[in-house]
VEXKOLMI-482978 format. One line per 3 residues: number of its first residue (from 0); their letters; for each residue x, y, z of C-alpha. Coordinates in Angstrom, 2 decimals, m for minus. Layout:
VEXKOLMI-482978
NUM	a	X:Y:Z; ... .
END
This chain:
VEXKOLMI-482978
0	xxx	148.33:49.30:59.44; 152.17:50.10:60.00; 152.92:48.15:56.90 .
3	xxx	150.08:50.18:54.52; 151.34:53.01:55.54; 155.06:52.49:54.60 .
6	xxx	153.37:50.89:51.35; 152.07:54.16:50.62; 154.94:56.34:51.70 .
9	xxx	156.77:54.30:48.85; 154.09:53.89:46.18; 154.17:58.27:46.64 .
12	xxx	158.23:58.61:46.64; 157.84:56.37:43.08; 155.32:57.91:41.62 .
15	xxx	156.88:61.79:42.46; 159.83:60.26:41.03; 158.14:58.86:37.81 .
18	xxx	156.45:62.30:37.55; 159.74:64.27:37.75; 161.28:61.98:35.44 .
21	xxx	158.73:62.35:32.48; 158.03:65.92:32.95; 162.16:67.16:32.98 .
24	xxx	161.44:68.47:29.81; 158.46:70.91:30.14; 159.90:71.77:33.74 .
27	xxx	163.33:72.41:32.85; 164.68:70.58:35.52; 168.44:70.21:33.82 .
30	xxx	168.60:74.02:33.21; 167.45:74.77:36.88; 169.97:72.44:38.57 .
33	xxx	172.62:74.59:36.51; 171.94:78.17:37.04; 171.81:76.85:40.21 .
36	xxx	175.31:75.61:40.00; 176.53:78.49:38.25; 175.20:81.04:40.92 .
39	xxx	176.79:78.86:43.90; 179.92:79.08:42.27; 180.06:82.94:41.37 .
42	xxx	179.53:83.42:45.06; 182.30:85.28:46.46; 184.26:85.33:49.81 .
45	xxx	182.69:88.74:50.96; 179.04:86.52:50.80; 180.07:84.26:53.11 .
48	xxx	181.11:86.64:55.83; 178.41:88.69:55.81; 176.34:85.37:56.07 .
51	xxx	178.03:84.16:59.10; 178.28:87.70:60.48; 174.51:88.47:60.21 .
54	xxx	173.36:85.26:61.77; 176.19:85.52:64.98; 173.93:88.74:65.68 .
57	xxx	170.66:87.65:65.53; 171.55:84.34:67.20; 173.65:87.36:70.04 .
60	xxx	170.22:89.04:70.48; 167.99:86.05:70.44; 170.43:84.73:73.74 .
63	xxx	169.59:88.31:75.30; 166.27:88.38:75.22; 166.27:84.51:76.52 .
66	xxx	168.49:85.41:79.37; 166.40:88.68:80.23; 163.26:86.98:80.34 .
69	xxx	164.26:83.72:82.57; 166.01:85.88:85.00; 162.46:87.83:85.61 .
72	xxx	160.40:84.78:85.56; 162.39:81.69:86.40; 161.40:82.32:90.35 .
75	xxx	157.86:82.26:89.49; 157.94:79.88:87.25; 159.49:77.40:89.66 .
78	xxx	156.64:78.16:92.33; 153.73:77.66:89.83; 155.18:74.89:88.67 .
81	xxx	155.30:73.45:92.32; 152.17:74.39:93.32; 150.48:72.86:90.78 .
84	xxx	152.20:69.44:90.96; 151.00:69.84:94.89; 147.40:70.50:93.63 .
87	xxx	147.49:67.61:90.99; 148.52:65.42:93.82; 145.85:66.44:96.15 .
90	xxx	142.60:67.86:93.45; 143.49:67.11:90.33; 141.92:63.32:88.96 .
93	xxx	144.49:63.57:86.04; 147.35:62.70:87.93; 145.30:59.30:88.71 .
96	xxx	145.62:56.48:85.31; 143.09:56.88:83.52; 142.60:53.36:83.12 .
99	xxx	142.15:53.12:87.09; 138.92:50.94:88.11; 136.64:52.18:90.14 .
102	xxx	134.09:50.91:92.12; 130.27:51.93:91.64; 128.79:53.13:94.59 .
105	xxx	125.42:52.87:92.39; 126.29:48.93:91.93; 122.99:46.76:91.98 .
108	xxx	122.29:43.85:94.24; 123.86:40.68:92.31; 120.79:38.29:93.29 .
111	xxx	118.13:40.30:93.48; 118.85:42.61:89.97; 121.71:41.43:87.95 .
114	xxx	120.51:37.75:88.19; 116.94:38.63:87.69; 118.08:40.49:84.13 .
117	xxx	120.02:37.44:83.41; 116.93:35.03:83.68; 114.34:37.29:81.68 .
120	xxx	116.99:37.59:79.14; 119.53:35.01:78.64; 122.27:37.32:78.80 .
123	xxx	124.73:38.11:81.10; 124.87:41.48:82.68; 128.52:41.41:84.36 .
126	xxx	131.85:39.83:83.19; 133.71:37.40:84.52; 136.69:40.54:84.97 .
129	xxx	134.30:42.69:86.86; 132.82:40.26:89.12; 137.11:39.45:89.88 .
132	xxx	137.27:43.00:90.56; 134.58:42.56:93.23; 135.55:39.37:94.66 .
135	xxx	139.05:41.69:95.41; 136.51:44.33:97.10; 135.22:41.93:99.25 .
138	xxx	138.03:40.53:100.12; 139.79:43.57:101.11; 136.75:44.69:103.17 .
141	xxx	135.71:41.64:104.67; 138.94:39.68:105.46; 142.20:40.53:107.67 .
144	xxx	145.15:38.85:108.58; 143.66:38.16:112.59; 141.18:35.67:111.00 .
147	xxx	143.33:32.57:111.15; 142.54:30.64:113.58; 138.10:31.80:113.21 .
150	xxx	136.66:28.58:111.21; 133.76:30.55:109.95; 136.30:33.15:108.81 .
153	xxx	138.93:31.38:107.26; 135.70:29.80:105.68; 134.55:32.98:103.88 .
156	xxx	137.94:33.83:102.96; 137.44:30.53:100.69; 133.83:32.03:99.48 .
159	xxx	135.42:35.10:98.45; 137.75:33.94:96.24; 134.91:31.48:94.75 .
162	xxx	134.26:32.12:90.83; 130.69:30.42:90.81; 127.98:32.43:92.55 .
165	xxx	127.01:28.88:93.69; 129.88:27.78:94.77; 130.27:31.01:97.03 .
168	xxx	126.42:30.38:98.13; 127.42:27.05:99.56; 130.68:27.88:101.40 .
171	xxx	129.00:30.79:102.73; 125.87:28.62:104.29; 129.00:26.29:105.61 .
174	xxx	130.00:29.34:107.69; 126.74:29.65:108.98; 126.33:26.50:110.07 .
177	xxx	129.72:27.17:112.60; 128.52:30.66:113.42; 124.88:31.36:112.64 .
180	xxx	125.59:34.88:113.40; 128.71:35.54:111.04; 127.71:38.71:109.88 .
183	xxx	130.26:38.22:105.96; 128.16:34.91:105.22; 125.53:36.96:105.64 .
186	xxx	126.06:39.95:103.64; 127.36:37.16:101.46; 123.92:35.54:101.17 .
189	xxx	122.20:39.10:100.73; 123.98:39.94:97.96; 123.91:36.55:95.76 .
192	xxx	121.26:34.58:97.33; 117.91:36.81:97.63; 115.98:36.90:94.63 .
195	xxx	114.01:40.27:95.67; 115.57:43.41:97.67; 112.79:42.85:100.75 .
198	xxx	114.67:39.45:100.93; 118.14:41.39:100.80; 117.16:43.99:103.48 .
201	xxx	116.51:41.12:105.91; 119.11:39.57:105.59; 121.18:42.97:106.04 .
204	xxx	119.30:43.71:109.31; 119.93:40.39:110.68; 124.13:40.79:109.54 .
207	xxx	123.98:44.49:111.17; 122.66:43.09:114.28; 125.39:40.77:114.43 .
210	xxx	128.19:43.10:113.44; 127.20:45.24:116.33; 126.74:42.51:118.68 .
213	xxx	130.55:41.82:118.01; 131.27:45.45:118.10; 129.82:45.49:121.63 .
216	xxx	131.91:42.10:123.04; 134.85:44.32:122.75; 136.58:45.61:125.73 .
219	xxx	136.31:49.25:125.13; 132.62:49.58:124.40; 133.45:53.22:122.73 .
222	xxx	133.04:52.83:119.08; 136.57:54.31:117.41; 136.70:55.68:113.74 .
225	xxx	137.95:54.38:111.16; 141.40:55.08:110.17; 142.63:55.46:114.25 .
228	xxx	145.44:52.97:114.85; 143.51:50.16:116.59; 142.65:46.59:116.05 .
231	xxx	143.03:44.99:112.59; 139.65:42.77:113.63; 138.15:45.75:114.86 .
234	xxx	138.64:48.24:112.11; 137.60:45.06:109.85; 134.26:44.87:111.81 .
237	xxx	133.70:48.95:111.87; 134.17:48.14:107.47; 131.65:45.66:107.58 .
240	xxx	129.07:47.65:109.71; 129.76:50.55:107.15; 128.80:48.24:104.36 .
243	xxx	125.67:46.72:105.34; 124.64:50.30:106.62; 125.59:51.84:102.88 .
246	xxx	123.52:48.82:101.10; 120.30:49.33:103.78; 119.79:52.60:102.81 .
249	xxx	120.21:51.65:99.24; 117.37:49.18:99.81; 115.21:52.13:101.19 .
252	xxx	115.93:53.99:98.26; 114.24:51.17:96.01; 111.47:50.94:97.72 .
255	xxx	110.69:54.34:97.97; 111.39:55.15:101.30; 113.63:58.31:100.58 .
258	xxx	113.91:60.35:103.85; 115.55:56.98:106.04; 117.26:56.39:102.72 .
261	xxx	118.68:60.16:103.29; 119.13:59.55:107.05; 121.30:56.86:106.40 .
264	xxx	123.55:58.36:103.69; 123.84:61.44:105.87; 125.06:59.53:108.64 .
267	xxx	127.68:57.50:107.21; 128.95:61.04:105.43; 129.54:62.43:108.81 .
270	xxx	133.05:60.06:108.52; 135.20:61.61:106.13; 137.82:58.21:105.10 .
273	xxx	134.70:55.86:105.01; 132.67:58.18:102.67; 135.70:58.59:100.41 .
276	xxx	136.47:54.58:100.39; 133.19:53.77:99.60; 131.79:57.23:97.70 .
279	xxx	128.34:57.49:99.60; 127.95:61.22:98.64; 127.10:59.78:94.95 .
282	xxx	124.33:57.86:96.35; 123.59:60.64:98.80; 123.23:63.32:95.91 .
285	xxx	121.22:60.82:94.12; 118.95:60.61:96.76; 118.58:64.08:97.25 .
288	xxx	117.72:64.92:93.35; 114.99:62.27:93.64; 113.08:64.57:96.54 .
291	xxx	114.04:67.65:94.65; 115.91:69.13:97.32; 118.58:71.16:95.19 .
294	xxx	119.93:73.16:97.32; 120.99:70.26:99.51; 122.80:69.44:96.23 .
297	xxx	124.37:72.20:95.59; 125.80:72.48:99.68; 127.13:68.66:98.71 .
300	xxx	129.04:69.54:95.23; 130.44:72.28:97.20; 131.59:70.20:99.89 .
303	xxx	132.63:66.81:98.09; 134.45:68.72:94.51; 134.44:72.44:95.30 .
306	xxx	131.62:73.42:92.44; 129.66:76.63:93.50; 132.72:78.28:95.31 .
309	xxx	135.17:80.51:94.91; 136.85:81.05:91.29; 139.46:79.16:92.24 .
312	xxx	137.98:76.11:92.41; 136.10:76.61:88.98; 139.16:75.38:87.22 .
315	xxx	139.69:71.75:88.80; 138.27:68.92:86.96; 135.34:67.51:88.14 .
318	xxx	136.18:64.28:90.00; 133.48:62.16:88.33; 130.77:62.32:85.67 .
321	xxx	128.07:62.56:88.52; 129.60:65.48:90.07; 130.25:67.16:86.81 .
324	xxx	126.65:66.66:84.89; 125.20:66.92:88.63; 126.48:70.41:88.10 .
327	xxx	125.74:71.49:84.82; 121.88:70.20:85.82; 121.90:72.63:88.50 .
330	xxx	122.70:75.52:86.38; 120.39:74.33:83.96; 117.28:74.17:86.07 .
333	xxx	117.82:77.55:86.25; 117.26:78.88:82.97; 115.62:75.19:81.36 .
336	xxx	112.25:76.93:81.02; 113.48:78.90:78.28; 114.46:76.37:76.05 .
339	xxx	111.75:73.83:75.60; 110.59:74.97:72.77; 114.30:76.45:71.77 .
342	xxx	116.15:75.90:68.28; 119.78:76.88:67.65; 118.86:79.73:65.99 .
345	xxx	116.79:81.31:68.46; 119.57:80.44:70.86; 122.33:81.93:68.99 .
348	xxx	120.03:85.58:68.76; 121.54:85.88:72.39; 122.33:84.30:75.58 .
351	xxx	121.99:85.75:79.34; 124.53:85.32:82.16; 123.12:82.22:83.64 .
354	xxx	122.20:81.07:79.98; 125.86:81.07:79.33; 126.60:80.13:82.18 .
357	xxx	124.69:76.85:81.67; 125.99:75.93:78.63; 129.46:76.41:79.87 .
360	xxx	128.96:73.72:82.76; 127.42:71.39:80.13; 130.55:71.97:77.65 .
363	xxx	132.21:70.90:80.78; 130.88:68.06:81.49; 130.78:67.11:78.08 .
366	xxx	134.64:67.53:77.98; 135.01:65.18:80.68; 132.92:62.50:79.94 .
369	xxx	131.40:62.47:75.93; 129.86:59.15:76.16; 126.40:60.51:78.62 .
372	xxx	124.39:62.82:76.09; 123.79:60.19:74.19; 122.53:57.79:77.00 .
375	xxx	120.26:61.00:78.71; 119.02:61.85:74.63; 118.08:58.27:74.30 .
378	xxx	119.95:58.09:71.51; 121.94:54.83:72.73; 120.48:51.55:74.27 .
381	xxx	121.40:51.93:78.37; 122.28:48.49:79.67; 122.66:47.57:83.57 .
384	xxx	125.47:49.45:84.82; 128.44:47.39:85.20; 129.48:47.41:89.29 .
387	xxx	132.78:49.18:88.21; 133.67:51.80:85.90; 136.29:53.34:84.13 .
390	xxx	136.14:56.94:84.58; 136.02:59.35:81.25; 134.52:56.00:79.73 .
393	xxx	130.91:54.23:78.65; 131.02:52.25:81.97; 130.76:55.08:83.76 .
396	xxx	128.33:56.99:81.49; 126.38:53.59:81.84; 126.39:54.10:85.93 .
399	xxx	125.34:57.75:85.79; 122.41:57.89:83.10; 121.40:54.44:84.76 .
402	xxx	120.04:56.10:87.41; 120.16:59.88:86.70; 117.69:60.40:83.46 .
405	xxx	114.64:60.50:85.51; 116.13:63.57:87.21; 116.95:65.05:83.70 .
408	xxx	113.59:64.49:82.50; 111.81:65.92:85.51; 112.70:69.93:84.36 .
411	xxx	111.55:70.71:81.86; 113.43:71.93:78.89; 116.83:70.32:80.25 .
414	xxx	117.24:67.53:77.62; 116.40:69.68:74.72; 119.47:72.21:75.77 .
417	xxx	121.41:69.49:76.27; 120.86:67.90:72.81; 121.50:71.28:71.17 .
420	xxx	124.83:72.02:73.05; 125.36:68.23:72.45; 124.79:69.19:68.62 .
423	xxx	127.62:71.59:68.68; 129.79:70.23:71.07; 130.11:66.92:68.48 .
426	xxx	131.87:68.52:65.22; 134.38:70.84:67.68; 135.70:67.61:69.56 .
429	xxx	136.49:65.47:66.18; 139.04:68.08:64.92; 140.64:67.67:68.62 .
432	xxx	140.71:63.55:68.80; 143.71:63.65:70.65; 141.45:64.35:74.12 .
435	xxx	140.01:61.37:74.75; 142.63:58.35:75.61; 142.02:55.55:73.03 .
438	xxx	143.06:52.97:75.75; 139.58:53.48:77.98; 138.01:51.83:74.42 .
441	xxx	139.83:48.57:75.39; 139.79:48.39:79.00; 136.25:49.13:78.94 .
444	xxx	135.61:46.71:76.84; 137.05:43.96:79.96; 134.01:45.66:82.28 .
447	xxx	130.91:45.56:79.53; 129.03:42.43:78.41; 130.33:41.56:74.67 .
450	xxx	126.81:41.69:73.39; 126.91:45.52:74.71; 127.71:48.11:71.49 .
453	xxx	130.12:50.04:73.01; 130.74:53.96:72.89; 133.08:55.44:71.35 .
456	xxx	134.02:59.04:70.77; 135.03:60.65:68.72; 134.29:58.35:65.93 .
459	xxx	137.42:56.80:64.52; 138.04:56.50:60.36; 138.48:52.43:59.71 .
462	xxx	141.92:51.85:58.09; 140.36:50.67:54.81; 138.54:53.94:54.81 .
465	xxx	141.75:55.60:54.97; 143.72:53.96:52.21; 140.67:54.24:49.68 .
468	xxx	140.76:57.91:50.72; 144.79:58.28:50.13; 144.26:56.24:46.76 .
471	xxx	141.57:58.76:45.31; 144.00:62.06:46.27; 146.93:59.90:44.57 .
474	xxx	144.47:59.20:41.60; 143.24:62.70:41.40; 146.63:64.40:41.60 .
477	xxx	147.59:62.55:38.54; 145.13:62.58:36.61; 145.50:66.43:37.01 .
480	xxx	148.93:66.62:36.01; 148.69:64.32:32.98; 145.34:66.81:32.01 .
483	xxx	147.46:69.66:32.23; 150.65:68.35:30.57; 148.55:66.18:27.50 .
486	xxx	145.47:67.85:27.05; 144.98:66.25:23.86; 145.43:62.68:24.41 .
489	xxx	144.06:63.14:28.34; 140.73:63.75:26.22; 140.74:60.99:24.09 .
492	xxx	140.94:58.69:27.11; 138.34:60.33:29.59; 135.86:60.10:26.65 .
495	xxx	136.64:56.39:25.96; 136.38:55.96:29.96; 132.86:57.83:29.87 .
498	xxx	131.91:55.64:26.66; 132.55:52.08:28.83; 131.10:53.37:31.90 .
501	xxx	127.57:54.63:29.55; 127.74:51.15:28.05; 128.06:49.45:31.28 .
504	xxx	125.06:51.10:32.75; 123.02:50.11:29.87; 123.99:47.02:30.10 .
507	xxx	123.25:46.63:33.81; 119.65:48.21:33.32; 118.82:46.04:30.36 .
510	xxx	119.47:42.71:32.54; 117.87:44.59:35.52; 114.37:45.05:33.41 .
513	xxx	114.93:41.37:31.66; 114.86:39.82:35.38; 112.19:42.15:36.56 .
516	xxx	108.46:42.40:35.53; 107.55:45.32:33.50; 104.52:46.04:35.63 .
519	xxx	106.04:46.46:38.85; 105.55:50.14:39.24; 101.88:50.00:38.70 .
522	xxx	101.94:47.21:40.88; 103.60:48.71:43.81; 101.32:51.85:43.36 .
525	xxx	98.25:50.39:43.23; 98.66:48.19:45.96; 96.89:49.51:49.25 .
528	xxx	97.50:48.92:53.07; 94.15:47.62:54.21; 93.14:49.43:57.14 .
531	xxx	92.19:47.45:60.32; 88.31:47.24:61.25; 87.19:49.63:64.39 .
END
């Protein structure tokens, strides 16, 4: 692409230069360059120093003004400027890569769902680069340096680092058979062996019964949070526990039993570092839309990314697509009765507070993550959810609408003011491309399956596209010029161009009706669909 372009940059520079060169005579270029000369020269001394004079002052009073207005401001300007590189540090997501993996607290059960998809369709569901990325999960969350020495640990530090789900299946069963109560073998075995979830919550209750068993051996029988300084093996175990906790009350949640589902997310949000290392308010909130409790919502965006408080929190971004559309969904429940049966002109007549208000939060969200409308319209295929995402990207538009569009569809008159602020939200982002990192494209790409079409936004103009496009303005310019210049023999050539391109159509038609039947009109209108019998 580097090389068209300096191809064109040339082929423009020649052809300026050809243009200049045959039109010196009707431009007068020769004469210009010397009155030119001849008024340079006639310039006398007494210019000069009023030149130099004039610009000395305004450059005096320019230095003024600069010095006046940093000696009022620099002070501030210094605090701001502090304050919000503390805020960025603490609030602000942007200070965090925006390439930066994350895991899905929404991730399915490998076994049970991934496995299942892969069997009923012959494709696979998770990359070799995301499953990695989870291996490195597990083996962060699972394993510690204490373990040397533990067979059936050392074992399933060995089935963590396993590429084959088989493989990983067999080591882990090896650690069984040392410890039949190892509770990682089993978690292990829950995630990658059990082909339903009622299979997967067994084997969870059996691993938390062992976790806690082990939890209870210790000396101090006194549970202590995570994050006090303590015992590596300990704080290990108290990680574990967490886990199998988080993924039981998922399992509730699929089979329908939402208030222990609730009970369980609630509980393990009580522990501020464990919540925010494993991001149970996402399933929490999730859990909560599903039983239409919104004002339990609401107290949780307040709590987990400041939405619904003060003004000074309405500025931060959002931390995460869920929080962000969770939002706008809120304020759009509100007013979503009045646009079901809503068109952008009626909307445009006039807009309430809370109308606005709406639309604001799903501009918003929109600005933060573009690639969900079109999953929540149905207006792109929705694939498994990959078990991490890139945030701002498809992956994580994937893990929201996976499991959020049922909530969307539930009120009434949300979707259709989504698709019209979606509608107008489209044409304003594509004149401001510059948003929306192009490098999320490619490292998304590492996280969805290759048969997935990936989103991208804002659209972006092929490079062949481009250079036809440069090509037609070169074209066009010239053939102006030469118009303008030759009128006379500029005619004579466009009507010998229209004269070829006439014959050539005739000629084209005349082979078309040689090749087909004469009668195929008729044919194609007489020929009727025949209805199916009753």
């Amino acid at each position: 692409m580097a090389c068209s372009w300096t191809f064109l940059w040339l082929l423009w520079i020649g052809l300026v230069a050809i243009l200049l060169f045959a039109l010196r005579g009707p431009l007068k270029i020769t004469e210009s360059l010397e009155s030119a000369t001849s008024y340079f020269n006639n310039l006398t001394p007494k210019f000069y120093v009023a030149l130099t004079g004039t610009s000395s002052l305004v450059s005096g009073i320019i230095l003024i003004f600069e010095w006046w207005y940093f000696k009022n401001n620099a002070g501030i300007e210094a605090g701001e400027d502090e304050a919000d590189d503390n805020d960025e540090s603490l609030d602000n997501p942007k200070t965090v890569p925006e390439c930066k993996v994350w895991r899905n607290p929404m991730a399915l059960f490998r076994a049970a769902e991934y496995n299942r998809f892969r069997k009923e369709t012959n494709s696979e569901p998770l990359t070799y680069y995301d499953m990695n990325l989870s291996a490195q999960d597990h083996q962060s969350l699972f394993m510690c340096d204490e373990d040397q020495g533990r067979a059936e640990y050392e074992i399933m530090q060995v089935a963590w680092r396993e590429r084959e789900s088989e493989e990983r299946i067999q080591t882990a069963r090896a650690a069984l058979g040392i410890n039949p109560e190892c509770a990682s073998a089993l978690v292990l075995l829950a995630e990658e062996e059990s082909d339903t979830v009622v299979q997967a919550e067994s084997l969870l209750r059996r691993a938390l019964r062992a976790i806690e068993s082990t939890l209870n051996s210790y000396p101090n029988n006194q549970v202590a949070s995570y994050g006090q300084s303590g015992d590596t093996v300990r704080k290990r175990d108290l990680t574990i526990q967490t886990y199998i906790k988080r993924r039981l009350a998922m399992c509730a949640r699929k089979q329908g039993r939402l208030r222990e589902a609730i009970k369980g997310f609630r509980d393990l949000s009580r522990d501020q570092s464990l919540s925010t290392l494993l991001s149970v308010q996402d399933n929490l909130i999730e859990a909560c839309l599903e039983v239409q409790a919104y004002a339990d919502v609401q107290n949780l965006l307040v709590r987990y990314d400041g939405y619904g408080a003060p003004c000074s929190y309405e500025l931060r971004e959002p931390r995460s697509a869920a929080m962000s559309y969770t939002s706008a969904l809120l304020k759009v429940r509100a007013v979503a009765e009045n646009f079901r049966c809503a068109t952008e002109s009626s909307i445009r007549r006039g807009l309430s507070s809370a109308e606005q208000t709406a639309i604001e939060a799903l501009t918003r969200a929109m600005e933060f993550n573009p690639h969900v409308p079109p999953y929540l319209l149905e207006l792109r295929a929705m694939i498994m959810p990959p078990e991490h995402f890139l945030k701002r990207g498809d992956s994580e538009a994937l893990a929201y609408a996976f499991f959020h569009i049922q909530h969307w569809k539930r009120i009434d008159g949300a979707l259709q003011l989504l698709g019209i602020v979606w509608k107008d939200f489209v044409p304003k982002v594509n004149k401001d491309k510059h948003t929306f990192s192009s490098q999320l494209e490619s490292a998304d790409k590492e996280l969805l399956p290759a048969w997935h079409e990936q989103s991208v936004f804002p659209k972006n103009e092929g490079t062949l596209m481009m250079l036809l496009q440069t090509f037609i303005c070169l074209a066009i310019c010239i053939i102006a010029v030469l118009a303008q210049q030759f009128p006379t023999s500029s005619g004579d050539i466009f009507r010998t161009v229209s004269t070829i391109g006439m014959q050539l159509y005739d000629n084209s038609m005349q082979t078309f009706t040689q090749w087909a039947p004469g009668n195929i009109i008729p044919y194609l209108a007489s020929k009727q669909v025949p209805t199916p019998d009753l």
